[in-house]
TIFI-237874 format. One line per 3 residues: number of its first residue (from 1); their letters; for each residue x, z, y of N, C-alpha, C. Coordinates in steps of 0.2 Angstrom, whole numbers, padded with zeros to 4 digits. Layout:
TIFI-237874
NUM> a> X,Z,Y,X,Z,Y,X,Z,Y ~ ...
//
This chain:
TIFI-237874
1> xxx> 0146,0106,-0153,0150,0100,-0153,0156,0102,-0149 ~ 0162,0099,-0151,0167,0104,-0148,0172,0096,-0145 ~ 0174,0099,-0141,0179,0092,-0138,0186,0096,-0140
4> xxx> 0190,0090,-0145,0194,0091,-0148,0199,0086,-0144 ~ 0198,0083,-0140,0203,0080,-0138,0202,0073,-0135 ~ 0207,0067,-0133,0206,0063,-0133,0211,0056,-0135
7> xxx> 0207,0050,-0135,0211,0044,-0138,0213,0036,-0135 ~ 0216,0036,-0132,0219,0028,-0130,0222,0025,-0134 ~ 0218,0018,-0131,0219,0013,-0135,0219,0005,-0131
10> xxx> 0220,0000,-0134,0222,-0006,-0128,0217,-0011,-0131 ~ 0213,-0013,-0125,0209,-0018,-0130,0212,-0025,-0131 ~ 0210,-0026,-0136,0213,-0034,-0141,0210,-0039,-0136
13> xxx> 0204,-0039,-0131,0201,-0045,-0127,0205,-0046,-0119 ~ 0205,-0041,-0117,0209,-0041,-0111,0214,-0037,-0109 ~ 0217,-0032,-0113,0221,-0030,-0114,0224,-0022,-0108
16> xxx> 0217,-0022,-0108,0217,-0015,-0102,0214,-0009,-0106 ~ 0215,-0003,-0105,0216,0004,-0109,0208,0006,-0107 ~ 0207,0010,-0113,0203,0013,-0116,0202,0020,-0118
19> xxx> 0198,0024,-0115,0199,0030,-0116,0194,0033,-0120 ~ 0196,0036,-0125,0190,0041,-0129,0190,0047,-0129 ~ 0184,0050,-0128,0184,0058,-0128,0183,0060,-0136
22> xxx> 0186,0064,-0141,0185,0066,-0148,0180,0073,-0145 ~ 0177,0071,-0152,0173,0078,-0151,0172,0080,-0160 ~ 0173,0087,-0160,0170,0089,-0169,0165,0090,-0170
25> xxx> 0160,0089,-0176,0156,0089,-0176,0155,0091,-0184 ~ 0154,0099,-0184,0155,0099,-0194,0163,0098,-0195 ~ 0163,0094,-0201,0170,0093,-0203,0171,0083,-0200
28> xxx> 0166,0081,-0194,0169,0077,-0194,0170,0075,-0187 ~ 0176,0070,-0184,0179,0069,-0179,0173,0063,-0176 ~ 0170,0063,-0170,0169,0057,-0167,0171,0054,-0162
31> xxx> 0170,0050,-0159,0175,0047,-0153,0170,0042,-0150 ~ 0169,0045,-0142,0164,0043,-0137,0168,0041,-0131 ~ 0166,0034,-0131,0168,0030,-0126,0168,0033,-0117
34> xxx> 0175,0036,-0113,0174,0041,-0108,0178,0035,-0104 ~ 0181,0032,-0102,0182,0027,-0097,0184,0019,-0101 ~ 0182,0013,-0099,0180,0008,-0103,0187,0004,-0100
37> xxx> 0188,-0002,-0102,0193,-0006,-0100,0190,-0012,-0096 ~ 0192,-0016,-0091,0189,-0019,-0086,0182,-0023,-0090 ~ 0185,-0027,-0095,0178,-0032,-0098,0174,-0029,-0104
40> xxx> 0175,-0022,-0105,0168,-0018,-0108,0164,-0015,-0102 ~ 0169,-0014,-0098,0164,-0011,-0090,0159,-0016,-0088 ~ 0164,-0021,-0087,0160,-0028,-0087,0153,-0028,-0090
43> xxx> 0153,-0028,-0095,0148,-0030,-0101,0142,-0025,-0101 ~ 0145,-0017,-0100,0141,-0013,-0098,0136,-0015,-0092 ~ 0141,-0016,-0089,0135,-0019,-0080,0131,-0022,-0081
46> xxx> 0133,-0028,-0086,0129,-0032,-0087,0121,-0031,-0090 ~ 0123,-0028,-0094,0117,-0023,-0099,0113,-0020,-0094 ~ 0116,-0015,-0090,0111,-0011,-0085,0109,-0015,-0082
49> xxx> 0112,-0022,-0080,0108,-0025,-0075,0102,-0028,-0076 ~ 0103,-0030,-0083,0098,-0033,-0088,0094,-0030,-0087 ~ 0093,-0023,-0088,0089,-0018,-0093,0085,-0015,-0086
52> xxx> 0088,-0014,-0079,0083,-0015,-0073,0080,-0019,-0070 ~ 0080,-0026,-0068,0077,-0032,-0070,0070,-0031,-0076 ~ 0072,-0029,-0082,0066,-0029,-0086,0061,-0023,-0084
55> xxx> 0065,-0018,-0083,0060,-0013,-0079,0057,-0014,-0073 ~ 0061,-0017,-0069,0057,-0020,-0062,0050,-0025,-0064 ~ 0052,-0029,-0068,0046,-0035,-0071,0042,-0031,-0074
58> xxx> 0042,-0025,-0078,0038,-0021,-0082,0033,-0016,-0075 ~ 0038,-0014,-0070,0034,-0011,-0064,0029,-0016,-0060 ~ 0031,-0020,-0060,0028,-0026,-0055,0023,-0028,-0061
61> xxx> 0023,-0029,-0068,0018,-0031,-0069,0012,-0027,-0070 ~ 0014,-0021,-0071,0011,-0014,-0070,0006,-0014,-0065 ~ 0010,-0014,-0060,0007,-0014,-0051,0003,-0022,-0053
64> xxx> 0004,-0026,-0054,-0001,-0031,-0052,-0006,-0031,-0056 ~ -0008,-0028,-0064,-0014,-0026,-0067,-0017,-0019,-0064 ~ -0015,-0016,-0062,-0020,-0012,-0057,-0023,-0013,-0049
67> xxx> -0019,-0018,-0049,-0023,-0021,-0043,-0027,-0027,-0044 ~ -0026,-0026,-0051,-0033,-0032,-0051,-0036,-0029,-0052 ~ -0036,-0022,-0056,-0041,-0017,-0059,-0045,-0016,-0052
70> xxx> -0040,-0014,-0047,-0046,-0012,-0040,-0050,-0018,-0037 ~ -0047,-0023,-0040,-0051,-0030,-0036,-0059,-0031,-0040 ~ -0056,-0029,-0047,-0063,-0030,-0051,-0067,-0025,-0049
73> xxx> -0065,-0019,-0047,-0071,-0014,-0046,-0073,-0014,-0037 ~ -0070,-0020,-0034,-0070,-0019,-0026,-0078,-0020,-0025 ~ -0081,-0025,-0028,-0088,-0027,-0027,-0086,-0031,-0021
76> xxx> -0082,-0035,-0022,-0082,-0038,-0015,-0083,-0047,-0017 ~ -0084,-0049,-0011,-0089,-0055,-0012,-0084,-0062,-0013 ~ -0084,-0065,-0020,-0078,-0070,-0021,-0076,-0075,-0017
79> xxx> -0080,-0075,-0011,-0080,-0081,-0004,-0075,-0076,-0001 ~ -0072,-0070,0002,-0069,-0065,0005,-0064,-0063,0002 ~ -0063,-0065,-0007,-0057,-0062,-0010,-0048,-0064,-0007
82> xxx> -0051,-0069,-0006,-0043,-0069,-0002,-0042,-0071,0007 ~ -0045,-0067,0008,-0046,-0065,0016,-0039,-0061,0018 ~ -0036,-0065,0023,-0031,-0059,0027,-0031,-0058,0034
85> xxx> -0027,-0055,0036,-0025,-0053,0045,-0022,-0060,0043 ~ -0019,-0064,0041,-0014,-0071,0043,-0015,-0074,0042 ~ -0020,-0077,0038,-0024,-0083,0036,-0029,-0085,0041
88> xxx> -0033,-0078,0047,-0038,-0080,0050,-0036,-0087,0056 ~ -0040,-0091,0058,-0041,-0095,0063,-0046,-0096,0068 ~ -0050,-0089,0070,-0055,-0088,0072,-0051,-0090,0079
91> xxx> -0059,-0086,0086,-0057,-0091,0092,-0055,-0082,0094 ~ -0053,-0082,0101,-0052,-0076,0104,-0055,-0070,0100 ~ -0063,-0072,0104,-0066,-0067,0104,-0067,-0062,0097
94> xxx> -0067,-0067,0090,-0065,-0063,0084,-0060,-0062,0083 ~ -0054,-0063,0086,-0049,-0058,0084,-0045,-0052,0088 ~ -0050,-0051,0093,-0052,-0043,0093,-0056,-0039,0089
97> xxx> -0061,-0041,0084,-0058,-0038,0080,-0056,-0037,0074 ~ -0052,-0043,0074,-0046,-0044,0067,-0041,-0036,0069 ~ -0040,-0037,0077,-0034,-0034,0078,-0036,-0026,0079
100> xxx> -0042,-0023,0079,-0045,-0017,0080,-0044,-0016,0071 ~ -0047,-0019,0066,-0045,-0019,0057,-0039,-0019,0057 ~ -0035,-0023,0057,-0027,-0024,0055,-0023,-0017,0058
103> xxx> -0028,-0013,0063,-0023,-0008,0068,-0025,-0003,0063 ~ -0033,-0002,0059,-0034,0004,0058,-0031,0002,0050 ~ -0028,-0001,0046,-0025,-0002,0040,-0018,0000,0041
106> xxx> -0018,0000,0048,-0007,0002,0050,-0008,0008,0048 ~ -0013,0012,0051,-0014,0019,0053,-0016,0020,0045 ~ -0019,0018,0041,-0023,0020,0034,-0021,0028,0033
109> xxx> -0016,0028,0031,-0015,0035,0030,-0015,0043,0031 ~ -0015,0041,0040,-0017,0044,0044,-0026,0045,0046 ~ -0029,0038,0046,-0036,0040,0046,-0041,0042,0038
112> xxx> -0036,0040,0033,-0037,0044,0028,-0036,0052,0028 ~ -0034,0055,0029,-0032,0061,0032,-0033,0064,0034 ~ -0036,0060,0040,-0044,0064,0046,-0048,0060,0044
115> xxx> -0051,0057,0037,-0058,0056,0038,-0061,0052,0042 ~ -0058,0046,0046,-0059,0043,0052,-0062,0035,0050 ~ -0068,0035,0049,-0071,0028,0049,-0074,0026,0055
118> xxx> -0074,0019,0054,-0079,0014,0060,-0084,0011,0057 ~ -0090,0011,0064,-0095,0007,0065,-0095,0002,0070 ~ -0095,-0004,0064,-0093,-0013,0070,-0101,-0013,0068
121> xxx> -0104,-0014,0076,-0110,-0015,0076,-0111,-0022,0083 ~ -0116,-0025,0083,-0117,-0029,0088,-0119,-0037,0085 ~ -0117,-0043,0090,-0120,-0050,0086,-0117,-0050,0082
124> xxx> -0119,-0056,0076,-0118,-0060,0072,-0113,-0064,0075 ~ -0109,-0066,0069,-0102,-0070,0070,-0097,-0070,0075 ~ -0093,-0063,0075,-0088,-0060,0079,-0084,-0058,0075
127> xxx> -0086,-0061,0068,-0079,-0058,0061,-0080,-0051,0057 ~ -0085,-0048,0061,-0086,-0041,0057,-0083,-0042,0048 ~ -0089,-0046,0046,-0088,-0046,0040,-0081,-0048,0037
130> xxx> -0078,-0053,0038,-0073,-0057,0038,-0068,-0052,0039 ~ -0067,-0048,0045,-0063,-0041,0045,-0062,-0038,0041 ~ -0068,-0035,0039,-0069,-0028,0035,-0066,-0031,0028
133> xxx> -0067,-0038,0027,-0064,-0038,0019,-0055,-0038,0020 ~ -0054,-0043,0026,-0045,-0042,0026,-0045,-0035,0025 ~ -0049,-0029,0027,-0045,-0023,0029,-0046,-0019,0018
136> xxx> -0051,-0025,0017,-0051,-0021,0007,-0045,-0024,0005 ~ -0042,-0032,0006,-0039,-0035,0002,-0032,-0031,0005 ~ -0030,-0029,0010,-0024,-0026,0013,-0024,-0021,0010
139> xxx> -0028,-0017,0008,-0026,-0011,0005,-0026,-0009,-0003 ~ -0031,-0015,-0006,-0031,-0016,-0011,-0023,-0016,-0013 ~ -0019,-0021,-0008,-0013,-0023,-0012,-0006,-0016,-0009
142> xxx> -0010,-0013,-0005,-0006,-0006,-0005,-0008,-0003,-0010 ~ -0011,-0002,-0016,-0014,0003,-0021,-0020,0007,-0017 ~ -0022,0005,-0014,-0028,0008,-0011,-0034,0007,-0016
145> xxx> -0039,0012,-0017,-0046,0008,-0020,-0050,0008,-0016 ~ -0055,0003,-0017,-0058,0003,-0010,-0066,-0003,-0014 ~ -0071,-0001,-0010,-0079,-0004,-0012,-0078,-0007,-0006
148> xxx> -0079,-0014,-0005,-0082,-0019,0000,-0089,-0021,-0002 ~ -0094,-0023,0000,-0100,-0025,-0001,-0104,-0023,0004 ~ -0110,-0028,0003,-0116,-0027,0008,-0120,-0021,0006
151> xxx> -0125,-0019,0009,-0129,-0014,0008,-0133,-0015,0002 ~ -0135,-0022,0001,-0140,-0024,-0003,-0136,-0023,-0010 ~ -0130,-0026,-0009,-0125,-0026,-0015,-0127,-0020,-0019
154> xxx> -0123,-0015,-0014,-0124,-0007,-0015,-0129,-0006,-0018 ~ -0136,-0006,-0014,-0143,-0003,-0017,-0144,-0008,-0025 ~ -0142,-0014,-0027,-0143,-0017,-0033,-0138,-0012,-0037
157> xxx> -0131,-0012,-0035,-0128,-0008,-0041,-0132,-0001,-0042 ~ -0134,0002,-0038,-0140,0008,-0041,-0146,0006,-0047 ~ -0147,0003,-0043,-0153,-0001,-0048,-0154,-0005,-0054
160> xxx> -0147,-0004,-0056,-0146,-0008,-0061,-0144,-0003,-0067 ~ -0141,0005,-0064,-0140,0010,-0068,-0147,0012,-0071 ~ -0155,0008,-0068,-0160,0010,-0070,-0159,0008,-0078
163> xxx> -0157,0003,-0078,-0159,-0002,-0084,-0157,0001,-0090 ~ -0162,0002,-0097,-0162,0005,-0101,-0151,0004,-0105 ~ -0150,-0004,-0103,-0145,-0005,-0107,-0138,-0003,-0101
166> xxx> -0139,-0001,-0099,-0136,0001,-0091,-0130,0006,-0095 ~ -0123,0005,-0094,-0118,0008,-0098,-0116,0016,-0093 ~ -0118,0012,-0086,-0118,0018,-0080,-0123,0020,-0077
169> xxx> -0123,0029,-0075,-0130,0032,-0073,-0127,0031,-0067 ~ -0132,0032,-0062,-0134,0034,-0055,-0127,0038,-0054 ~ -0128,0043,-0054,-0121,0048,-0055,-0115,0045,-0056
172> xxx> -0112,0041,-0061,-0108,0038,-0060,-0107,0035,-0055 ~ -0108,0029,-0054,-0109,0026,-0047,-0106,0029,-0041 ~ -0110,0036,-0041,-0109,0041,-0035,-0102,0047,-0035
175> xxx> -0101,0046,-0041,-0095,0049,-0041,-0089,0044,-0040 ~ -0089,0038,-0043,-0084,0033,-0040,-0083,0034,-0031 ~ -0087,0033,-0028,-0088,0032,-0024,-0085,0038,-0020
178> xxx> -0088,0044,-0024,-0085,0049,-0019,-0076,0049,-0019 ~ -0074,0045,-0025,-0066,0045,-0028,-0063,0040,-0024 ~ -0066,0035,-0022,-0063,0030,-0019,-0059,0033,-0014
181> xxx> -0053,0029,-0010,-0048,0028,-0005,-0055,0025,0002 ~ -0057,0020,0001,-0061,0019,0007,-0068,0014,0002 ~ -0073,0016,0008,-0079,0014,0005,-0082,0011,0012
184> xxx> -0083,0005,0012,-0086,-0002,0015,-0092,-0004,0016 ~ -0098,-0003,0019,-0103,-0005,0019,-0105,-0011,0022 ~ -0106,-0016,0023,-0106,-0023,0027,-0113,-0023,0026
187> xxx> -0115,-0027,0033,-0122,-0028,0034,-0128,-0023,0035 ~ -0127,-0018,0034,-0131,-0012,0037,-0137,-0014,0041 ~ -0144,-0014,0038,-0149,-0014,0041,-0151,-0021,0039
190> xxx> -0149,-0023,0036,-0153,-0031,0031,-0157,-0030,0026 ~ -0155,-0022,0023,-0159,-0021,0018,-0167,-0019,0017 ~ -0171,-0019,0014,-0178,-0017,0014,-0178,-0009,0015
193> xxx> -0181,-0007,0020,-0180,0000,0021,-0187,0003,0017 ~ -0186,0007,0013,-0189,0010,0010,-0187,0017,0008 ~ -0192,0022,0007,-0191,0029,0003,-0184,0029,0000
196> xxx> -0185,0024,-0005,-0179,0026,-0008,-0173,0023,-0009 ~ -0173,0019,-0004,-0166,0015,-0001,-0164,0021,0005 ~ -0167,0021,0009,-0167,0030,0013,-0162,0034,0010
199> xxx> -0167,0037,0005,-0164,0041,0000,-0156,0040,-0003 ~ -0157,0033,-0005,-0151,0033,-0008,-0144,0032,-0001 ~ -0146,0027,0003,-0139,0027,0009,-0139,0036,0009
202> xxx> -0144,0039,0012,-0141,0048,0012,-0136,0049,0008 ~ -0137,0049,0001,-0135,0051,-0005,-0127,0048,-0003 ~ -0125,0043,-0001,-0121,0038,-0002,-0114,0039,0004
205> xxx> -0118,0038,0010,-0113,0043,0016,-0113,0050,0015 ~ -0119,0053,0014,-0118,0062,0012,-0111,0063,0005 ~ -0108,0059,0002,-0105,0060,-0003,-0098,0057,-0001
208> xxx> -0099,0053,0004,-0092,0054,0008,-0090,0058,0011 ~ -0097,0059,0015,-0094,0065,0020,-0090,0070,0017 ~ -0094,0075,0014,-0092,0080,0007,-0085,0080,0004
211> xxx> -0083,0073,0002,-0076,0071,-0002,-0072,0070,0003 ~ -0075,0070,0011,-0069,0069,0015,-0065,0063,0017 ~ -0069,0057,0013,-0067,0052,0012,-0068,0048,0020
214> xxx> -0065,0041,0021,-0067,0037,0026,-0073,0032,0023 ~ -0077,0031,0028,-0081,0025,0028,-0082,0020,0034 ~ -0082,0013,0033,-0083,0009,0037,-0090,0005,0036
217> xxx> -0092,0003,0043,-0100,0001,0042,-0101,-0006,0046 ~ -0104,-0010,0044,-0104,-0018,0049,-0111,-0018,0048 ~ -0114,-0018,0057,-0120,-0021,0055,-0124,-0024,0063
220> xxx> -0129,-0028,0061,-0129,-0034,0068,-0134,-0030,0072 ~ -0136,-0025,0071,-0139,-0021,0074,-0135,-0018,0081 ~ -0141,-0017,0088,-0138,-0016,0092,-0136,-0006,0091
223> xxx> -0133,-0003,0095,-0133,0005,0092,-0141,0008,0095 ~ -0144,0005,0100,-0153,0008,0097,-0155,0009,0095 ~ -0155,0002,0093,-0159,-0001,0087,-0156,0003,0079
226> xxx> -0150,0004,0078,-0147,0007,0075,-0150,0015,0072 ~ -0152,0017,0077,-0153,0025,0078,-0160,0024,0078 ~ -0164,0021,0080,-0172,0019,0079,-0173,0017,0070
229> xxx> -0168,0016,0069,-0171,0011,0060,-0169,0019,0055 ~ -0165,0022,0058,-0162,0026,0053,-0166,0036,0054 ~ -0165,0039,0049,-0167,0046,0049,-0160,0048,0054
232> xxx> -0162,0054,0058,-0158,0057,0060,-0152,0060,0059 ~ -0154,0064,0050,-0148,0064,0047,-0143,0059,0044 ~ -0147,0055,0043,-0140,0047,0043,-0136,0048,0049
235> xxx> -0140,0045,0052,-0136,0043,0061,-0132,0050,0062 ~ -0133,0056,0060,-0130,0061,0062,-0122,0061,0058 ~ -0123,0060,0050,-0119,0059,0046,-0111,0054,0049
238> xxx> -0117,0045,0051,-0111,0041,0054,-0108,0042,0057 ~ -0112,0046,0064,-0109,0046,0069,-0103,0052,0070 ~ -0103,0056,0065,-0097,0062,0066,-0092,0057,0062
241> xxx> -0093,0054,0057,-0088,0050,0053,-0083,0045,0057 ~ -0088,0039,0061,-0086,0034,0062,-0084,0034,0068 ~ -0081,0030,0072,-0077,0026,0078,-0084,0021,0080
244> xxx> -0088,0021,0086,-0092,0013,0086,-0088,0009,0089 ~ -0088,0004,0087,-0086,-0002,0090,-0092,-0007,0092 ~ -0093,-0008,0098,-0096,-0012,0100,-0095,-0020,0101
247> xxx> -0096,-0024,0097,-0094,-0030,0095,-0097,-0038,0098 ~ -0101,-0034,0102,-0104,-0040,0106,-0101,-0041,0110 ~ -0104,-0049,0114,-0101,-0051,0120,-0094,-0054,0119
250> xxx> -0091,-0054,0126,-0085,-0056,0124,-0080,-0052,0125 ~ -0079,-0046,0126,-0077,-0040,0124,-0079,-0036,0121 ~ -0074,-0032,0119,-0075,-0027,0112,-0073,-0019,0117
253> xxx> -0079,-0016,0117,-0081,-0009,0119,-0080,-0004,0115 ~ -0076,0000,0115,-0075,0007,0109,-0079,0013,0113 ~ -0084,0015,0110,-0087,0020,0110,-0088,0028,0103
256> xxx> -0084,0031,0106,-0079,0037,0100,-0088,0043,0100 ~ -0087,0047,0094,-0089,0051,0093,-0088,0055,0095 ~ -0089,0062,0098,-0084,0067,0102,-0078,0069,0100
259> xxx> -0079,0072,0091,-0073,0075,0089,-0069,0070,0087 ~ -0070,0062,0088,-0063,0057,0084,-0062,0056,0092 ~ -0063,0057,0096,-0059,0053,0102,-0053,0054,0106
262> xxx> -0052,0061,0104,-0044,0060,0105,-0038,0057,0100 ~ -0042,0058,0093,-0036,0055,0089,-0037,0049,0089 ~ -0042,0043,0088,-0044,0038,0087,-0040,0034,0094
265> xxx> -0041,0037,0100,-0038,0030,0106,-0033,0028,0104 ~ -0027,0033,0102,-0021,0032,0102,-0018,0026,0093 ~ -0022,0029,0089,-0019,0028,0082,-0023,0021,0081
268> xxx> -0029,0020,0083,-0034,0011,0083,-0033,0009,0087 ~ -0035,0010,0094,-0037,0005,0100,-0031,0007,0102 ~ -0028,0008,0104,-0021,0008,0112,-0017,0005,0107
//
């Protein structure tokens, strides 16, 4: 295509000049519009602005069916679904630790990165649970994917890949899991301890460990009593993983693993 030249012209609506670039092509001339006249410029912008607008509505609606994608797959309990850091109304002492969650979702990317999960252990009704989900719905709506559920929850969704009509094996499950952004166990120690509830929590923390991934644990259990209920290799698992947070009383006690203690004071608690 050869540029043969150019062509001005005045337009008939506003009366301001029109530039065309010629170009050959074969045996024939065309003429491509190179500088527009004030109200085709106009009309142009108007068009482009149209036509980002529609691709912003196309992204957003985009983004918002994938985040409901991750909400369907969160396992999280529809009393919790619309739980946030700004909606809470609790008294003081829960929202130490709304404010311990809200700080490790600032940092997210960072404790995704080192692999830095928390263990909120201690009394009933200090928000654990209540936290832990602001901290899935928070990051669900960052694009985060994230599994919030009880232990029970967990151990049924196993149990049901038993089932002849079950569309997911065992396996799947576990590899979700290992994919996931963050992986939330609530209630820890509620469930019937047996062989192969054992069995399976290994399988379940051992698969994050390995992927590298973060995991978070809430459970009413005091940290003794914690380490008394569980095999060795679990507790050993959690405790390289997690941050404890001790959640009793009416202060909130941070007690670090050896290796997260220098990055954790800074990035959660301080």
């Amino acid at each position: 295509m050869e540029n043969v030249g150019t062509l001005k012209t005045v337009c008939s609506k506003c009366g301001g000049e029109r530039i065309y670039k010629q170009y050959k092509i074969l045996s024939r001339t065309i003429e491509v519009l190179s500088v527009p006249c004030p109200c085709e410029k106009e009309r142009i912008e108007k068009v482009e602005q149209e036509e980002r607008k529609y691709e912003e509505a196309i992204r957003l609606a985009e983004q918002e069916r994938y985040i409901e994608k991750l909400k369907s797959r969160s396992m999280l309990d529809e009393k919790f679904k619309n739980s946030t850091f700004e909606n809470w109304n609790g008294d003081n002492k829960t929202q130490k630790v709304i404010n311990i969650c809200k700080k490790y979702c600032d940092n997210f990317d960072y404790n995704k990165e080192n692999n830095v999960g928390m263990l909120l252990y201690g009394n009933a009704g200090v928000g654990k649970t209540y936290s832990v989900s602001c901290i899935a719905n928070f990051l669900m709506e960052q694009r985060k994917s994230v599994i919030c559920t009880s232990i029970n929850g967990l151990l049924r969704q196993f149990k049901s890949t038993y089932n002849s009509s079950s569309k997911e094996s065992e396996k799947d499950v576990l590899e979700y899991i290992k994919t996931i952004d963050l992986l939330i166990i609530d209630d820890l120690g509620t469930e019937q301890l047996t062989e192969w509830s054992s069995s399976i929590l290994y399988e379940i923390i051992d698969t994050r460990y390995r992927s590298d991934k973060p995991l978070i644990i809430t459970t009413n259990l005091q940290r003794q009593e914690f380490q008394n209920r569980y095999h060795q290799r679990i507790n050993d698992r959690i405790f390289e993983m997690c941050v404890l947070v001790n959640c009793s009383g009416n202060s909130i006690r941070e007690m670090f693993s050896k290796n997260k203690t220098e990055i954790l004071r800074d990035e959660i608690i301080n």
